[in-house]
C-alpha positions as CSV (number, residue, x, y, z in Angstrom):
1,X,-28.4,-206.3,52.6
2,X,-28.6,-203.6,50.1
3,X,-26.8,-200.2,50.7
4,X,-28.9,-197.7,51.9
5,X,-26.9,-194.9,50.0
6,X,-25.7,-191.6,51.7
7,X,-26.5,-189.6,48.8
8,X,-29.2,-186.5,50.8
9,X,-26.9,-185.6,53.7
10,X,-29.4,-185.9,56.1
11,X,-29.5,-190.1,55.5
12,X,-26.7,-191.0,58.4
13,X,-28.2,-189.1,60.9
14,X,-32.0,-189.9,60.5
15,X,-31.3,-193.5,59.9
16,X,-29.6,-193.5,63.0
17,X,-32.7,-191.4,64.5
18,X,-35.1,-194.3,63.5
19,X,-32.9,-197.1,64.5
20,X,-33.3,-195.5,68.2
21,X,-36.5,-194.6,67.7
22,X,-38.5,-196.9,65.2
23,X,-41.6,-195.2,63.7
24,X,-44.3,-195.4,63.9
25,X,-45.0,-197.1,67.1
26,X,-48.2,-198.8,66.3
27,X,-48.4,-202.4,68.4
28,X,-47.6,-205.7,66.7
29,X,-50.7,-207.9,66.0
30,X,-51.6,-211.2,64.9
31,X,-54.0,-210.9,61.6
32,X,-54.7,-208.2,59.2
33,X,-54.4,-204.6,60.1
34,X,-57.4,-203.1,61.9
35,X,-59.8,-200.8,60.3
36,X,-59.1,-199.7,56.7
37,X,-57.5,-196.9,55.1
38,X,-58.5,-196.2,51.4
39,X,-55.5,-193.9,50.5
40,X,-53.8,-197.5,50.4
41,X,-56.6,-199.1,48.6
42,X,-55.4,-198.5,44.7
43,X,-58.8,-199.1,43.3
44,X,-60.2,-196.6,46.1
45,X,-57.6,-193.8,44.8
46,X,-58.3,-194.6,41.1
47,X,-61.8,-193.9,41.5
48,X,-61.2,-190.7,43.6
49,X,-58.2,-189.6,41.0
50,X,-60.2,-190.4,38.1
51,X,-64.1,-190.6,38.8
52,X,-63.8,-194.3,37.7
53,X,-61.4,-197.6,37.9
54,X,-59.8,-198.1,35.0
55,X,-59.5,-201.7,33.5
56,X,-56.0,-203.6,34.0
57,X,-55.7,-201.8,37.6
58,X,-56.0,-205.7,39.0
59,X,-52.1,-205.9,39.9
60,X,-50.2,-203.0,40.1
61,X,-46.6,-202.6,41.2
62,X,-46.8,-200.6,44.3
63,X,-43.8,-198.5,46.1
64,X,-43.8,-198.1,50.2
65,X,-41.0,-195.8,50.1
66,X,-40.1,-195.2,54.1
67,X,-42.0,-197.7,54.8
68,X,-40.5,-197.4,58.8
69,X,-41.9,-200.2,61.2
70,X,-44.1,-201.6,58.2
71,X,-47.7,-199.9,59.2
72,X,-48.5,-198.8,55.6
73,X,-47.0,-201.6,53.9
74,X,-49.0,-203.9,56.2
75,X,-51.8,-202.0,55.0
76,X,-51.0,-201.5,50.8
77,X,-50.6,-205.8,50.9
78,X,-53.9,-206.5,52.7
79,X,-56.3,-203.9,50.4
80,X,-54.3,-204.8,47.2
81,X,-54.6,-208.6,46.9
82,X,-52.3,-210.1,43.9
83,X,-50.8,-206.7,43.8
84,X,-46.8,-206.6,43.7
85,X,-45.2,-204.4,46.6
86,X,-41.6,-203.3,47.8
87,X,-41.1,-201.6,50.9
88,X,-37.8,-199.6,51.7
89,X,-36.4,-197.7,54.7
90,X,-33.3,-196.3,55.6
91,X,-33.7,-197.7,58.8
92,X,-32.6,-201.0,60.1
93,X,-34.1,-201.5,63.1
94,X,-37.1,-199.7,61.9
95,X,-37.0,-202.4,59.0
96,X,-36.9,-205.5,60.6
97,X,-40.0,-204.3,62.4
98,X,-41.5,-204.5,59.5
99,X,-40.7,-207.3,58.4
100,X,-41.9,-208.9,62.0
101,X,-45.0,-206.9,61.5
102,X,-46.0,-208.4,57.7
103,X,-45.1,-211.9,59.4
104,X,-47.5,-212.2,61.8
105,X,-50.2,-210.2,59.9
106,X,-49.7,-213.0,57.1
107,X,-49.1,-210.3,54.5
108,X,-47.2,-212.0,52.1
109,X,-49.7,-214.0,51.4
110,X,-52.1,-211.7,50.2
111,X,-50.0,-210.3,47.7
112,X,-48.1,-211.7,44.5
113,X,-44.9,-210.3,45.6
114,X,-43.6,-208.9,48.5
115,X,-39.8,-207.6,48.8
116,X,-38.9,-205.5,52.1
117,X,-35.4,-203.9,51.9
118,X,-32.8,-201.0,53.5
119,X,-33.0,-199.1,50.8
120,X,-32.8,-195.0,50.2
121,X,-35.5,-193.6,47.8
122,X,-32.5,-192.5,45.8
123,X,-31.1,-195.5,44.8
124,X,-34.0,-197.6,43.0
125,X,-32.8,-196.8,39.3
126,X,-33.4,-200.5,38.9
127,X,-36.5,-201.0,40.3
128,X,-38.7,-200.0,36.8
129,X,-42.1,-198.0,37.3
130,X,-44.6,-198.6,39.6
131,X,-48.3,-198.1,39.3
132,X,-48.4,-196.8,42.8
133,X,-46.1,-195.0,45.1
134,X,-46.8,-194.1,48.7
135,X,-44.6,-192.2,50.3
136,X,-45.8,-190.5,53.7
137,X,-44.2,-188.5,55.9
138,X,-40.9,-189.1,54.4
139,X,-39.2,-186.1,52.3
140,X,-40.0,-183.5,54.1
141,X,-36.9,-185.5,56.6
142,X,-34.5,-185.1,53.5
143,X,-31.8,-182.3,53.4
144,X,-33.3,-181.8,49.9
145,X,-36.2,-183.0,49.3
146,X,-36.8,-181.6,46.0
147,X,-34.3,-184.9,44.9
148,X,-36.4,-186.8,46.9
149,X,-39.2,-185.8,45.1
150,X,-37.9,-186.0,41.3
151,X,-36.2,-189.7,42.3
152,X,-40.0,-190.4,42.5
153,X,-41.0,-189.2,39.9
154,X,-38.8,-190.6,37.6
155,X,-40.0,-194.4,39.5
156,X,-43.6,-193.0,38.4
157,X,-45.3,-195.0,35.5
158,X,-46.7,-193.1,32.5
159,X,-50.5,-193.3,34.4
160,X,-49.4,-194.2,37.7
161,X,-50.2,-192.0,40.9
162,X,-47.8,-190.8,43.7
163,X,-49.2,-190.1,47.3
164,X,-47.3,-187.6,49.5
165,X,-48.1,-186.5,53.2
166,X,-45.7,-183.6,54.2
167,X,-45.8,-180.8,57.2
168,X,-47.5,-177.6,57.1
169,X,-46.2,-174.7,58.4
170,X,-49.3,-173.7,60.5
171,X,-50.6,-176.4,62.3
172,X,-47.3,-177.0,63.3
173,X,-46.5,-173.6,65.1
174,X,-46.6,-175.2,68.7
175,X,-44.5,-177.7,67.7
176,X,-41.5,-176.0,66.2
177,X,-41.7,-174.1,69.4
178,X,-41.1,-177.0,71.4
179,X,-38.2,-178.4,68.7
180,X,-36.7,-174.9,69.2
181,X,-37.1,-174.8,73.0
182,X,-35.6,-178.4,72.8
183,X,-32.7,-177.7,70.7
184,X,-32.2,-174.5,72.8
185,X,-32.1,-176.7,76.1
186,X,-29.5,-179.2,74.1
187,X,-31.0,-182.2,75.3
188,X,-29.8,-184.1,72.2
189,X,-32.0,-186.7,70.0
190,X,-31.5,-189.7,72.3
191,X,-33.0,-191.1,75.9
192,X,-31.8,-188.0,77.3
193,X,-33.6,-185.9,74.6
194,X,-37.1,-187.8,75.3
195,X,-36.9,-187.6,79.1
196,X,-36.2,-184.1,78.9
197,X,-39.2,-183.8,76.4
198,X,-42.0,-185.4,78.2
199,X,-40.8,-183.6,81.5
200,X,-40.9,-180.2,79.7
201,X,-44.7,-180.6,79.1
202,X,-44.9,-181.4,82.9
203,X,-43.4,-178.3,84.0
204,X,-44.5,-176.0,81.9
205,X,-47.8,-173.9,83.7
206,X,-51.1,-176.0,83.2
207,X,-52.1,-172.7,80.8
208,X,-48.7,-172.7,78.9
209,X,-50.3,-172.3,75.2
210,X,-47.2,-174.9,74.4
211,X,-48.3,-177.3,76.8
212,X,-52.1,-176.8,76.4
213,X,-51.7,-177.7,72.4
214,X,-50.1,-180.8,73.1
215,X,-52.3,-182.5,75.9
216,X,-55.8,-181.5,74.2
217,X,-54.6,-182.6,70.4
218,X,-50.7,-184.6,70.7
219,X,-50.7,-186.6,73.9
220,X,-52.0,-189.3,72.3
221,X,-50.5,-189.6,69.3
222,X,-47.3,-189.0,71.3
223,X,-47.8,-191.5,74.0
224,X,-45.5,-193.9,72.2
225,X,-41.9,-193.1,72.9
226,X,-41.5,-193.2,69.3
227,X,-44.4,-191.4,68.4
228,X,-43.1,-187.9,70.9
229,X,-38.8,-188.6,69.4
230,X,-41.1,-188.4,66.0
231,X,-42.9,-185.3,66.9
232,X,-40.3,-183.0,69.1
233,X,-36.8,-184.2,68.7
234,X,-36.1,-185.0,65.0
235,X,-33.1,-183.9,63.6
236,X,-34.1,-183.4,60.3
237,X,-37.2,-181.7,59.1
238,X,-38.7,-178.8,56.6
239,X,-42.5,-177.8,56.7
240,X,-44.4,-176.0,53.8
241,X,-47.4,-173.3,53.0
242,X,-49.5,-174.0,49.8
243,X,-47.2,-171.7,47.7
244,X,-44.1,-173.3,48.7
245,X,-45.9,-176.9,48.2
246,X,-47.0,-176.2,44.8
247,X,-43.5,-174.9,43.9
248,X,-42.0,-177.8,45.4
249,X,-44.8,-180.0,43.0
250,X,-43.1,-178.2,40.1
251,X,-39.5,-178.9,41.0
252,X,-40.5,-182.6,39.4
253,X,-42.8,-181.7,36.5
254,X,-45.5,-183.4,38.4
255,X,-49.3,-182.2,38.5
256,X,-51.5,-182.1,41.9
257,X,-54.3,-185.0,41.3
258,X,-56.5,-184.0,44.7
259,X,-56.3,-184.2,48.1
260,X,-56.3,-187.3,49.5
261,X,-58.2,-185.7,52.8
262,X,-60.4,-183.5,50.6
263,X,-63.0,-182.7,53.4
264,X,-60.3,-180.8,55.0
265,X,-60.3,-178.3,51.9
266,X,-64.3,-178.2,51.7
267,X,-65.2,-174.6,52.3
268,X,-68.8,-175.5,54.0
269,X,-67.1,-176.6,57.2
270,X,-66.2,-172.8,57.6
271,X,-67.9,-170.2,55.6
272,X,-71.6,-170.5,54.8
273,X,-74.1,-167.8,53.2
274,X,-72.7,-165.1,51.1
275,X,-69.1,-166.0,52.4
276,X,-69.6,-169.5,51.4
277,X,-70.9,-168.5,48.1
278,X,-67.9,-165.6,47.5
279,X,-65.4,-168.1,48.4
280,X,-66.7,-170.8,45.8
281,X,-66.4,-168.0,42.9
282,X,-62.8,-168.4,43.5
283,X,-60.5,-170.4,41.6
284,X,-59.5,-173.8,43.1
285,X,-56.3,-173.1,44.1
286,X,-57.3,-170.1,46.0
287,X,-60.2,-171.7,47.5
288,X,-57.4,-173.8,49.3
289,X,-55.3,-170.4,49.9
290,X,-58.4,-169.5,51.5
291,X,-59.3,-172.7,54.0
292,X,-55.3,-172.3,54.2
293,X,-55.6,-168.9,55.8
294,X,-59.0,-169.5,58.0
295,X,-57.8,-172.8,59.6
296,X,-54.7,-172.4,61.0
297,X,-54.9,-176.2,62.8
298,X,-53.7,-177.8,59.1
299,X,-50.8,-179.8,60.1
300,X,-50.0,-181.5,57.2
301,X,-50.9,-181.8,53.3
302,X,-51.4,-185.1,51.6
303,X,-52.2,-185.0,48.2
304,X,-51.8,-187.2,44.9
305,X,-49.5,-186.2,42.0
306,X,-49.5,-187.6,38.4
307,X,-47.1,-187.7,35.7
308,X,-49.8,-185.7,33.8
309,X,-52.4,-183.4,34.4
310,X,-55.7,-185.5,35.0
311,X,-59.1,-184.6,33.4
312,X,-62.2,-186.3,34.5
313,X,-65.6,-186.0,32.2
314,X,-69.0,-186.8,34.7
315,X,-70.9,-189.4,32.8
316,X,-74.0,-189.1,31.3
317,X,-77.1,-191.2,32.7
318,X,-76.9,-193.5,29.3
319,X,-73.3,-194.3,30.3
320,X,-74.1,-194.9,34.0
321,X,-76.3,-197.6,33.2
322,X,-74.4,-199.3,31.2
323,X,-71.3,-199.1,33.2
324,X,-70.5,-202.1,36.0
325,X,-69.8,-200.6,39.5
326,X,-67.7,-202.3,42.3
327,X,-68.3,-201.6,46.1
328,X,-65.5,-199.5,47.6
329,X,-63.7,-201.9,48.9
330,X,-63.0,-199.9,52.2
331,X,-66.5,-200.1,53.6
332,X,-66.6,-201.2,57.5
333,X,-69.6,-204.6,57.0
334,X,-70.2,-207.3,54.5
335,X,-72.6,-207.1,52.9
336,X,-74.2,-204.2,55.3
337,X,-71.7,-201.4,55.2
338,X,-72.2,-199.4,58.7
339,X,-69.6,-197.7,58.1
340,X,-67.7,-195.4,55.1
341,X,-64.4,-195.3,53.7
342,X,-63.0,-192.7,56.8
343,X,-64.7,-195.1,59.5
344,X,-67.2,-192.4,59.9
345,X,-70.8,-193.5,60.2
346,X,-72.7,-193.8,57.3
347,X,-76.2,-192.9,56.6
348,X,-77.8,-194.8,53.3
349,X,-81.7,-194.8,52.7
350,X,-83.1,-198.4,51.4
351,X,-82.2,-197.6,47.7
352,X,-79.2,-196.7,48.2
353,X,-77.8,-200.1,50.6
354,X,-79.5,-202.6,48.3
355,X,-77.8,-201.1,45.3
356,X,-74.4,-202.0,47.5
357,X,-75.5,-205.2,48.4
358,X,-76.9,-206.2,45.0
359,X,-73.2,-205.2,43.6
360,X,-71.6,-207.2,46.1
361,X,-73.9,-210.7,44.9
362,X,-73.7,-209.4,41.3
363,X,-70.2,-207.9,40.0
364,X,-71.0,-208.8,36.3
365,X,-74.3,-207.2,36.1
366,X,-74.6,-203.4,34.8
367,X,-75.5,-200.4,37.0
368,X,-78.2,-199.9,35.6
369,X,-80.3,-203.3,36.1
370,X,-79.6,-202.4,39.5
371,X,-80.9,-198.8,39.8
372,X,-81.9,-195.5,38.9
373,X,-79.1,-193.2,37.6
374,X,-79.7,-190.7,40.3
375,X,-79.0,-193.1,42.9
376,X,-75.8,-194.9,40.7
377,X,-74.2,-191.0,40.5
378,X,-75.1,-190.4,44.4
379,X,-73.1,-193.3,45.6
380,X,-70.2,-192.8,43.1
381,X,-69.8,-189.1,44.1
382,X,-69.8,-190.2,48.0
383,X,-67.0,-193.0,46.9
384,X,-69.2,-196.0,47.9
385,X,-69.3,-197.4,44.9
386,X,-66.6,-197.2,42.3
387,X,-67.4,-196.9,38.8
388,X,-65.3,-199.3,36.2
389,X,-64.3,-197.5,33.2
């Protein structure tokens, strides 16, 4: 077994935290994972990254770094067939979950290689560059996550693409009231610890804002032991505005490639009329200052990072037909998508589904033998179909 390194000095202590409470607690299952998720699809985040998918993307070396009980990795092998993946953790326990989890799901074989190891995100000097890292909910549990972050970067190939999902200050007030009432109580980060936990929700009054926040959005999530240790009794954890993110982004010479939740940051679900139109006048980065500020229920960022700052070009209607499309590949029915790439329910008119279908039964053939350009750019700007550079 490789050593998992002590070199952040929070690594003892949250290894030890995951090996009592393995995270996330999603059930084991026979087969592949259920649903999709298109932030683990590498084509899907090419396309979003770039506007396109750029050729020799067919096998890339991906990174799972805290890869805990094996839910992403499960994921990152089933959407990125041939690809080559290594999942690490600190964790033992949480580990050999994993490694249970990618059995039964038959992972390995959908992949060229598949290593799964106890490794710290620190120590992979000899690992080379990967194409893809994912790395979710992870450094914000360092004592200093700005190493984390540059020990990434520096695993980051030349064109290669880093997803991060770390805690925001403001969606997480509740909860940091709760760790703090916790920590104040001393009911330690064991059994005790979640006992104490869930019965603190039960006694607090039924209009306790504390209590409230977590049965109408948390209970859930939280019903899993693992889940509520995750949420309320971690020893280990830093949370972050926009400023402080971006700062952090710098710490590593890396450049912000996009949201990998983007509706989130879309001003329409807030403002509209002269508010709307004020607020789109604004520079990108304060546009997101601004949905920052007017929805304080943003509990986390996840975001893509590149080695370099990204420029994307929209193509001209001569180019659209001549390029070759491929369907996203996180579309819920064959060859009759019902559904898009966030599971939500998706509306297409007749143009627009036999253009899917007809890419499906006809790879090779270019966009546009298949259909006007106004329909091509419609579906490539809603992500169902992903333009091949």
């Amino acid at each position: 077994m490789a050593n998992p390194g002590i070199r952040d000095a929070a690594t003892p202590v949250v290894s030890a935290f995951y090996d009592r409470f393995p995270f996330p607690g999603d059930p084991m299952q026979d087969g592949p994972p259920p649903g999709y998720n298109w932030r683990w699809c590498y084509q899907s985040v090419l396309a979003a990254v770039h506007g396109a998918v750029p050729a020799g993307s067919e096998r890339p070396r991906i990174l799972d770094a805290g890869c805990g009980t094996g839910v992403s990795t499960d994921y990152l092998c089933h959407l990125n067939p041939g690809a080559d993946v290594l999942g690490i953790d600190i964790s033992e326990r949480a580990l050999a979950m994993a490694r249970e989890r990618l059995q039964c799901s038959g992972a390995a074989a959908q992949v060229s290689s598949l290593r799964q190891e106890q490794r710290s995100l620190l120590d992979l000097e000899n690992e080379g560059l990967f194409d893809y890292i994912n790395s979710v909910g992870v450094l914000h549990h360092l004592d200093q996550p700005e190493a984390g972050l540059r020990a990434l970067a520096g695993r980051l190939a030349p064109d290669g693409l880093l997803h991060l999902f770390l805690y925001a200050d403001a969606g997480r007030w509740e909860i940091h009231r709760t760790q703090q009432a916790l920590t104040l109580l001393d009911v330690g980060t064991g059994s005790e610890g979640l006992r104490l936990g869930r019965e603190l929700f039960e006694t607090l009054p039924e209009s306790n804002r504390l209590a409230r926040h977590h049965r109408e959005r948390w209970a859930l999530d939280c019903a899993a032991d693992s889940n509520f240790a995750d949420m309320y009794l971690h020893p280990q954890e830093t949370s972050y505005n926009l400023e402080r993110l971006f700062t952090f982004i710098a710490t590593a010479g890396l450049h912000f490639a996009g949201f990998s939740n983007p509706e989130v940051w879309d001003l329409a679900r807030l403002l509209q009329g002269e508010l709307l139109e004020r607020a789109r006048a604004l520079p990108h980065q304060q546009q997101w200052l601004l949905v920052e500020q007017l929805d304080p229920d943003i509990s986390h960022f996840e975001f893509f990072l590149s080695s370099a700052p990204i420029a994307t070009t929209p193509l001209s209607d001569e180019a659209l037909r001549a390029a070759h499309g491929l369907r996203q590949p996180c579309l819920w029915g064959e060859p009759y998508p019902i559904l898009d790439r966030n599971m939500q329910p998706l509306q297409l008119n007749d143009l627009e589904r036999q253009l899917l279908i007809s890419i499906h039964d006809q790879p090779d053939t270019p966009l546009g033998a298949l259909a006007a350009p106004a329909v091509i750019r419609d579906l490539a700007a809603r992500q169902l179909l992903l333009l091949k550079a």
